[in-house]
C-alpha positions as CSV (number, residue, x, y, z in Angstrom):
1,X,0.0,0.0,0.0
2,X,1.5,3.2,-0.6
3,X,0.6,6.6,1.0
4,X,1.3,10.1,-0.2
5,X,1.4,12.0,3.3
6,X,0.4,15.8,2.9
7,X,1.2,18.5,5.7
8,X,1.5,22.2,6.4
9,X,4.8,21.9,7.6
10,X,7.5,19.2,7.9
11,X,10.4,18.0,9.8
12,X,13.0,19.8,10.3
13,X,10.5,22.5,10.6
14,X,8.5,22.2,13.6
15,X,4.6,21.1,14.0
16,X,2.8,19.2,16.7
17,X,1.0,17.4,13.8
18,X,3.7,17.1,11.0
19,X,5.8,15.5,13.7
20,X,3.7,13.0,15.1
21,X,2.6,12.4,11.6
22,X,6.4,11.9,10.6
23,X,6.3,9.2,13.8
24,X,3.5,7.5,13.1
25,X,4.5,6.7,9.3
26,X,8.2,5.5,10.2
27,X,5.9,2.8,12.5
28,X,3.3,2.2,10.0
29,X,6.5,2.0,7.7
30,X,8.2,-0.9,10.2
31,X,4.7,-2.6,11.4
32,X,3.2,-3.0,8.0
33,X,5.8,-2.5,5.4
34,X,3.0,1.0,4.3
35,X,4.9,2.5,1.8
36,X,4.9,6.2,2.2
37,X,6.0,9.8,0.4
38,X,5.7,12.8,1.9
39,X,4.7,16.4,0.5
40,X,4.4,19.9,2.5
41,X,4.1,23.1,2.6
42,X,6.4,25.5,4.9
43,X,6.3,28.4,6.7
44,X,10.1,28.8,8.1
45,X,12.0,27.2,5.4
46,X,10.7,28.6,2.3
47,X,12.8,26.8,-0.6
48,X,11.3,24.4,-2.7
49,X,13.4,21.2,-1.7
50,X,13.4,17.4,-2.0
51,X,15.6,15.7,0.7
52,X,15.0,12.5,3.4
53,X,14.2,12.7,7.0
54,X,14.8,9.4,8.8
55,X,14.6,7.8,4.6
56,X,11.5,9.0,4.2
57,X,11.3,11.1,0.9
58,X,10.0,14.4,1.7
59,X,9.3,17.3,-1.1
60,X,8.7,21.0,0.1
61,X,6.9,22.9,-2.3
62,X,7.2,26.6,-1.6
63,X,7.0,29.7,-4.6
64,X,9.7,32.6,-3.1
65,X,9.2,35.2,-5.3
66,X,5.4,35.3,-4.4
67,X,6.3,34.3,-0.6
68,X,8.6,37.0,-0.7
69,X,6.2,39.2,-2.8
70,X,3.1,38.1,0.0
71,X,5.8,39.3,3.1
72,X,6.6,42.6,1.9
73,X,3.2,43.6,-0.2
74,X,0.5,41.4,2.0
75,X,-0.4,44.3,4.6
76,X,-3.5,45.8,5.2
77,X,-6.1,45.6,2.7
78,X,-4.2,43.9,-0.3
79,X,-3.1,40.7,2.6
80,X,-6.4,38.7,1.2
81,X,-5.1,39.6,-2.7
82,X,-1.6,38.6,-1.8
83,X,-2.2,35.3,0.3
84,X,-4.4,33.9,-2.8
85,X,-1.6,34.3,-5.1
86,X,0.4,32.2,-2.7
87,X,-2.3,29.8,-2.6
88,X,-2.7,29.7,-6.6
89,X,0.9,29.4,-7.0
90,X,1.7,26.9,-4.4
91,X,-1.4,24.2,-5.9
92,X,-0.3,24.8,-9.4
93,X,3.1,23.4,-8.4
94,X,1.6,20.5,-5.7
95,X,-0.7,19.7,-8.5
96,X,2.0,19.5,-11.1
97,X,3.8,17.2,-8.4
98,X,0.9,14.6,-8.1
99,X,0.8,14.2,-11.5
100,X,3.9,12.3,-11.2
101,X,2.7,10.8,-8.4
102,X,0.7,7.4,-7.6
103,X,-1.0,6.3,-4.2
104,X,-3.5,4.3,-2.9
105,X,-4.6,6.9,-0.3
106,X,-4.0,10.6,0.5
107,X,-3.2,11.4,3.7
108,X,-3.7,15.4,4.5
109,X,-3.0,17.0,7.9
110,X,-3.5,20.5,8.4
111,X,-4.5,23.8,6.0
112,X,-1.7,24.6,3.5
113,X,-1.7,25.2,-0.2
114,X,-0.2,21.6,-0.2
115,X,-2.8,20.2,1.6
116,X,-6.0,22.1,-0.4
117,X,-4.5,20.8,-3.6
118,X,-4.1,17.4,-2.6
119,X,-8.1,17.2,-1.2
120,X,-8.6,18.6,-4.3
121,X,-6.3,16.2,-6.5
122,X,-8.3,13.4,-4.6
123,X,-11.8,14.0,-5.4
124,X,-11.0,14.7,-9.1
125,X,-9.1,11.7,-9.6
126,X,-11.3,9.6,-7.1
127,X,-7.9,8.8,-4.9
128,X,-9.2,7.8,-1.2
129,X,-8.8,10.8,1.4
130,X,-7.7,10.6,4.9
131,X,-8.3,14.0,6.1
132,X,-6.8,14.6,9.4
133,X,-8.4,17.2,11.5
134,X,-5.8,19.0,13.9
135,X,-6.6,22.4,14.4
136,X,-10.0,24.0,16.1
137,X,-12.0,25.0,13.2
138,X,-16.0,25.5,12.1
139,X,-16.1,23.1,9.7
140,X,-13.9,19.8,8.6
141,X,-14.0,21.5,5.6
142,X,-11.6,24.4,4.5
143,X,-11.1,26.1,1.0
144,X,-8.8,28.0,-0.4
145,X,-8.9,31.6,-0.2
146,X,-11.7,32.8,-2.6
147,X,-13.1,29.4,-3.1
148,X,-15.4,28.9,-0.4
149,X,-18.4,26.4,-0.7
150,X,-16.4,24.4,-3.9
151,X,-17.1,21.2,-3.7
152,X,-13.7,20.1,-5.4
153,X,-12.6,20.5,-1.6
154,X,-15.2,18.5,0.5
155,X,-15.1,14.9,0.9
156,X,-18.2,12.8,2.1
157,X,-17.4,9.9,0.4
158,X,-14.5,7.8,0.2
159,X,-12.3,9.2,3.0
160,X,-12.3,8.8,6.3
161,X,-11.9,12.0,8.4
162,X,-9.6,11.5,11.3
163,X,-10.6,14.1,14.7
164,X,-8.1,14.2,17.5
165,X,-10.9,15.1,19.9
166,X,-14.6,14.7,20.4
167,X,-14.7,18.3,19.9
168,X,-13.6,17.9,16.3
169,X,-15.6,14.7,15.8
170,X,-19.3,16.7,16.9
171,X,-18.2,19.8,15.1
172,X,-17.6,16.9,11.7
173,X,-21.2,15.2,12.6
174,X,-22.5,18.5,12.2
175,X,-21.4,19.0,8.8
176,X,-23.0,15.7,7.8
177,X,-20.0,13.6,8.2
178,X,-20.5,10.7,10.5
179,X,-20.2,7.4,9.7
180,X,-16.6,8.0,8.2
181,X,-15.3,9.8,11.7
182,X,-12.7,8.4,13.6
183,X,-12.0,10.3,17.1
184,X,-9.0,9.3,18.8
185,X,-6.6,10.7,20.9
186,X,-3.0,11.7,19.5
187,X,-0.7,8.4,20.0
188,X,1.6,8.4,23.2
189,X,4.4,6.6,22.8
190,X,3.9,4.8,26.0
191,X,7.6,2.7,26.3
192,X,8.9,6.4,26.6
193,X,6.3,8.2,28.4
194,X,5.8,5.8,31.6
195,X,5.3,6.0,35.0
196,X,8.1,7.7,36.8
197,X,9.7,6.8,40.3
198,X,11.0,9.2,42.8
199,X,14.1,8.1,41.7
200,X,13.6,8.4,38.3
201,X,12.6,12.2,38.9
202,X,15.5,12.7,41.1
203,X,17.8,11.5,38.6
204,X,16.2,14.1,35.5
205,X,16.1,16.7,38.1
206,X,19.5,16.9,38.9
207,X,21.0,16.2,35.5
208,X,19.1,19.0,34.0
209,X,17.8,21.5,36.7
210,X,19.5,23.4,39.8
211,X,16.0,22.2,41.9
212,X,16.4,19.7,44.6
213,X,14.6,16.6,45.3
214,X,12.5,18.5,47.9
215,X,11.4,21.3,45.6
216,X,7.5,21.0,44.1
217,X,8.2,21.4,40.2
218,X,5.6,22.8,37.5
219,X,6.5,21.7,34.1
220,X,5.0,22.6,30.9
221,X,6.8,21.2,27.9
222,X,5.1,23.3,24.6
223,X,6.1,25.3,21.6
224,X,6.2,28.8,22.9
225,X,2.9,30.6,21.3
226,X,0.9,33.0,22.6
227,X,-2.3,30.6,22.8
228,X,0.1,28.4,24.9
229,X,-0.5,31.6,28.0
230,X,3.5,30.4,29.5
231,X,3.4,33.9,31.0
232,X,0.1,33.1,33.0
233,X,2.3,30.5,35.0
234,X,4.5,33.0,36.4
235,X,1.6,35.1,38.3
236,X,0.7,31.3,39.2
237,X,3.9,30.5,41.0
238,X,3.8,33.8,42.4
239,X,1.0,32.3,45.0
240,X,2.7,29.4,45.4
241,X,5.3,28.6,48.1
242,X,9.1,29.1,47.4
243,X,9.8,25.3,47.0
244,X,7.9,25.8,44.2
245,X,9.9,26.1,41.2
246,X,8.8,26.6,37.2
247,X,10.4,24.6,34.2
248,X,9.2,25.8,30.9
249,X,10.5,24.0,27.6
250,X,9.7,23.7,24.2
251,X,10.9,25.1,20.7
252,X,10.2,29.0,20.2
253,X,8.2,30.7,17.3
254,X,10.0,31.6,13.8
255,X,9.3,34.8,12.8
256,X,6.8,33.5,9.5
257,X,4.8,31.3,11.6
258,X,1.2,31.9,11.0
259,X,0.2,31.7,14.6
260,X,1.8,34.0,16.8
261,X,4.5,33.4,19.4
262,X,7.4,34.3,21.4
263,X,11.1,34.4,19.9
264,X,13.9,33.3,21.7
265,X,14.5,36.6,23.3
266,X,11.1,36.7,24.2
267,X,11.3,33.6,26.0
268,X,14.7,35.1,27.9
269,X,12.3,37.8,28.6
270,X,10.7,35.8,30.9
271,X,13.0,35.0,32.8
272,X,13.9,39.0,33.0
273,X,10.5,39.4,34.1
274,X,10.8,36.2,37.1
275,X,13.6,37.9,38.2
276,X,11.6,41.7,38.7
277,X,9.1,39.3,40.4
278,X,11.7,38.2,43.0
279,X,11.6,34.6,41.2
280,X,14.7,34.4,39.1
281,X,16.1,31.1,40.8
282,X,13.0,29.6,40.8
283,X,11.9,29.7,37.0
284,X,14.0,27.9,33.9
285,X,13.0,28.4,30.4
286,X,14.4,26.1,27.9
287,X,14.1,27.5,24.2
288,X,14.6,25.1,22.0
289,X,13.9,20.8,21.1
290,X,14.2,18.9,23.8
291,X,13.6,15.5,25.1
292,X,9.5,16.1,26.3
293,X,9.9,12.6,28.6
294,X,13.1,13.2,30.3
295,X,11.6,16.9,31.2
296,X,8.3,15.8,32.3
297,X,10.0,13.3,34.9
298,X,11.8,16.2,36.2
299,X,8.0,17.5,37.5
300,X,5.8,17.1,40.5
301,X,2.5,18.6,38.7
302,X,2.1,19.6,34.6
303,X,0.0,22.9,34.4
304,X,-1.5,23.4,31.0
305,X,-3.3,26.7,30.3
306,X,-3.4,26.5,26.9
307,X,-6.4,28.1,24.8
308,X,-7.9,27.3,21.4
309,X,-6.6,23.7,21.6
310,X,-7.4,20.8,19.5
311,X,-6.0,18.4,21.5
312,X,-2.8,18.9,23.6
313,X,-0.8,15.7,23.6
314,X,1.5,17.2,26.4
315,X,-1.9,16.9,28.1
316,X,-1.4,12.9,27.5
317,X,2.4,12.4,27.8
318,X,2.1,14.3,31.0
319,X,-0.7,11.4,32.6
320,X,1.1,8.9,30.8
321,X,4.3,9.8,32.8
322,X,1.8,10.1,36.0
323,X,1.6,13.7,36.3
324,X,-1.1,15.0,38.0
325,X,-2.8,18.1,35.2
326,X,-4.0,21.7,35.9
327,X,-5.8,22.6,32.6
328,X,-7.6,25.7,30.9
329,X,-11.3,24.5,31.9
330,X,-12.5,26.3,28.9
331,X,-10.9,23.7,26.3
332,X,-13.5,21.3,25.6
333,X,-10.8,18.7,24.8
334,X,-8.9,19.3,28.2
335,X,-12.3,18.2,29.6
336,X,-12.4,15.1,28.1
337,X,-9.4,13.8,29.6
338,X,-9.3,15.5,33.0
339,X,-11.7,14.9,35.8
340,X,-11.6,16.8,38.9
341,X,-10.1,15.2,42.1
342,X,-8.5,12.0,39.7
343,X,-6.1,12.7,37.4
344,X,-6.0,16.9,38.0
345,X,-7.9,20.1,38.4
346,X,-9.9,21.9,35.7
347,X,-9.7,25.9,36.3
348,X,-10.8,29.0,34.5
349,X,-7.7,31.5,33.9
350,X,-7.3,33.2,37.0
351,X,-3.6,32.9,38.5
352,X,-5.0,32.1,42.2
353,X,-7.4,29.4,41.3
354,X,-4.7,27.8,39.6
355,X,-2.1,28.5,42.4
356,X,-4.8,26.5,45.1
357,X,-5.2,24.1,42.4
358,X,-1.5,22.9,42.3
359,X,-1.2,23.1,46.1
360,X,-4.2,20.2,45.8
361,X,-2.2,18.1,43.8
362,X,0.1,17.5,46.8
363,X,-2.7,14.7,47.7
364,X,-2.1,12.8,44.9
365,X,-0.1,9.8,46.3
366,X,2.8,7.6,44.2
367,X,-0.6,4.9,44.0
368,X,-2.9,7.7,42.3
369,X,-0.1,8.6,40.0
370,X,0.1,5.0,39.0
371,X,-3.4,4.6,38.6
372,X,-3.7,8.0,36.5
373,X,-0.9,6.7,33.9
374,X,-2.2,3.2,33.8
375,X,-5.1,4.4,32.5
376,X,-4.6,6.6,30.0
377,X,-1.7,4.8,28.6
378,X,-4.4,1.7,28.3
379,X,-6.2,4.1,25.9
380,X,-3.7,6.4,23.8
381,X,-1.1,3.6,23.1
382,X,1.4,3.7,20.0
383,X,0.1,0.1,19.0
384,X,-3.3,0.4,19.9
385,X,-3.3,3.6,17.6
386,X,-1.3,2.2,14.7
387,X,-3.2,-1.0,14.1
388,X,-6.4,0.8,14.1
389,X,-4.5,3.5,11.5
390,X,-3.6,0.1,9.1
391,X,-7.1,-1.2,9.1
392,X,-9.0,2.2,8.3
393,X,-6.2,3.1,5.6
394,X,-6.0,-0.5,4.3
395,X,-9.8,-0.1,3.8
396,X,-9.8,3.5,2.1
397,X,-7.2,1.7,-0.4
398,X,-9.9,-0.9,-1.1
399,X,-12.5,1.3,-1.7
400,X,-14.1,2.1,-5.0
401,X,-15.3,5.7,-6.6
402,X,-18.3,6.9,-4.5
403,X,-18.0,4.4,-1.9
404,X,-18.2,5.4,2.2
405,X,-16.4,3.6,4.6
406,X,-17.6,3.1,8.1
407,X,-14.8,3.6,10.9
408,X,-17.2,1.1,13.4
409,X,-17.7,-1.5,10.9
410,X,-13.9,-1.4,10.2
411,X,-12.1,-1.0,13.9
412,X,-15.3,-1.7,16.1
């Protein structure tokens, strides 16, 4: 079976999805010999390049000259004029690319030019779609600019639409997509992200932090965007005791991103601010890639006030590692995974709730955290994932023009 995999963005440039995408294909790859090619779009590196990440053939297809044109021109009123030429320009050449191409299924995560040409490409040439919701959106379906309501980019027969959250699912059964919905949670690679031992978190602690075994540590491990609220946790710790310390990690924002962030001096600027706070020896930023399971063992609690989320697998990997979780009780899909008193705390925005929220989590004994991790590695388990992933695709590649598949009849 082979798979033409379509994303936004790509490894080496960052994305929750493109990444866990990149994972899940290299197992697919290993698991069930799933042949698979890989086209994206890009939003940091903006050459048009073919190259291999982990032998998996990737093509970027970028147009700089009407990137560049978009950057300097695409202000104000002409932005909408200048991000459709992007889009026209960027299909032509993704289009132009598939023609050269042949799969048994398309698989498209995200909203790109890449990815609207490739729908596209699919429901002319009657290719199976895997559409791969990822983002909070109104509708599973998105157009291109100026090209809202075409039909050329909707997909109610042969696909199967793939929502990361229940959220996602409902807001898909509303559009009249239902029987072809699959809602699952983002994969956890569970051998990696496992319950960890006081001595396991003594050991990360000291190898990467200045905090002591005796400290209470709040980790969030995140790209650094503004939806991710990292600043709201330092008027949190500022309520909290001083063993309390703060570890925030995760790769900062490029300056072309599309959803705003902080740079890596903005992520210094932080720790500028802890330190006018009185905080500076209590708070670490970490800019940069890191190693999300040797950090999270490093904490005591994993606070999470992200808004506008989809689904936040540090949310996962966090109870997977036996964190207990203070989330943004105004994400529906934090609410699906965290109940009060069990596994965490659900809290609106405000920096004291939160502050009396962490202080509860001290109750949580080494048996609770267990518990917590046990169960939600049960559920969001590499293998579980990736044989249901084999069956649905393996079905989409045996499915003829006009045809729906049903995700119950297929995985139960």
């Amino acid at each position: 079976m082979k798979v033409i995999l379509v994303s936004s963005k790509y490894s080496p440039e960052y994305s929750g999805s493109g990444l866990r995408a990149h994972r899940t294909y290299l197992r697919l790859r290993e698991k069930y010999k799933v042949e698979v090619e890989v086209i994206c779009s890009g939003t940091e590196y903006l050459s048009p390049e073919t190259y291999f990440q982990d032998d998996l053939q990737v093509t970027r297809v970028v147009s700089p000259f009407v990137r560049k044109l978009h950057s300097i021109f695409g202000k104000g009123p002409v932005r909408r004029l200048t991000n459709a030429a992007v889009f026209q320009s960027e299909m032509k050449r993704v289009t132009r690319l598939l023609e050269t191409k042949s799969a048994d299924v398309l698989h498209a995560f995200g909203y790109s030019p890449a990815t609207m040409a490739a729908i596209r490409w699919s429901r002319v040439h009657k290719i199976p779609l895997m559409r791969e919701l990822v983002n909070v959106a109104p509708s599973p379906y998105q157009y291109p600019p100026g090209r809202f309501g075409d039909q050329l980019f909707e997909f109610p027969d042969l696909s199967v639409v793939v929502a990361i959250s229940a959220e996602l699912g409902k807001m898909s059964n509303r559009a009249g997509l239902t029987e072809n919905v699959w809602v699952r949670p983002n994969p956890v690679d569970v051998e990696r992200f496992h319950f960890a031992s006081n001595s396991e978190r003594d050991e990360s602690r000291s190898r990467l932090t200045p905090f002591s075994p005796d400290d209470r540590v709040i980790v969030f491990v995140s790209k650094f965007r503004r939806s991710k609220n990292q600043p709201f946790l330092l008027d949190v710790l500022a309520r909290l005791p001083e063993n309390y310390k703060l570890l925030l990690a995760g790769p900062p924002s490029d300056a072309n991103d599309s959803v705003p962030g902080l740079s890596t001096e903005q992520i210094y600027g932080l720790q500028v601010r802890a330190e006018s706070m009185g905080m500076r020896s209590r708070v670490i930023t970490k800019p940069g890639f890191v190693d999300a399971a040797d950090y999270l063992r490093i904490g005591n609690v994993f606070c999470m006030p992200a808004e506008k989320e989809a689904m936040g697998t540090p949310l996962l990997e966090a109870l997977a590692t036996g964190l207990p979780v203070v989330a943004n009780r105004g994400e529906p899909s934090f609410r699906e995974w965290i109940v009060d008193g069990q596994n965490g705390f659900l809290r609106k925005l405000d920096a004291s709730e939160w502050a009396n929220a962490v202080l509860a989590t001290e109750h949580f004994s080494s048996t609770d955290r267990k518990s917590m991790s046990d169960q939600v590695r049960a559920v969001v388990s590499t293998d579980r994932i990736d044989e249901q992933y084999h069956k649905l695709l393996s079905a989409l590649s045996e499915a003829g023009p006009g045809e729906s598949v049903s995700v119950a009849d297929v995985i139960g």
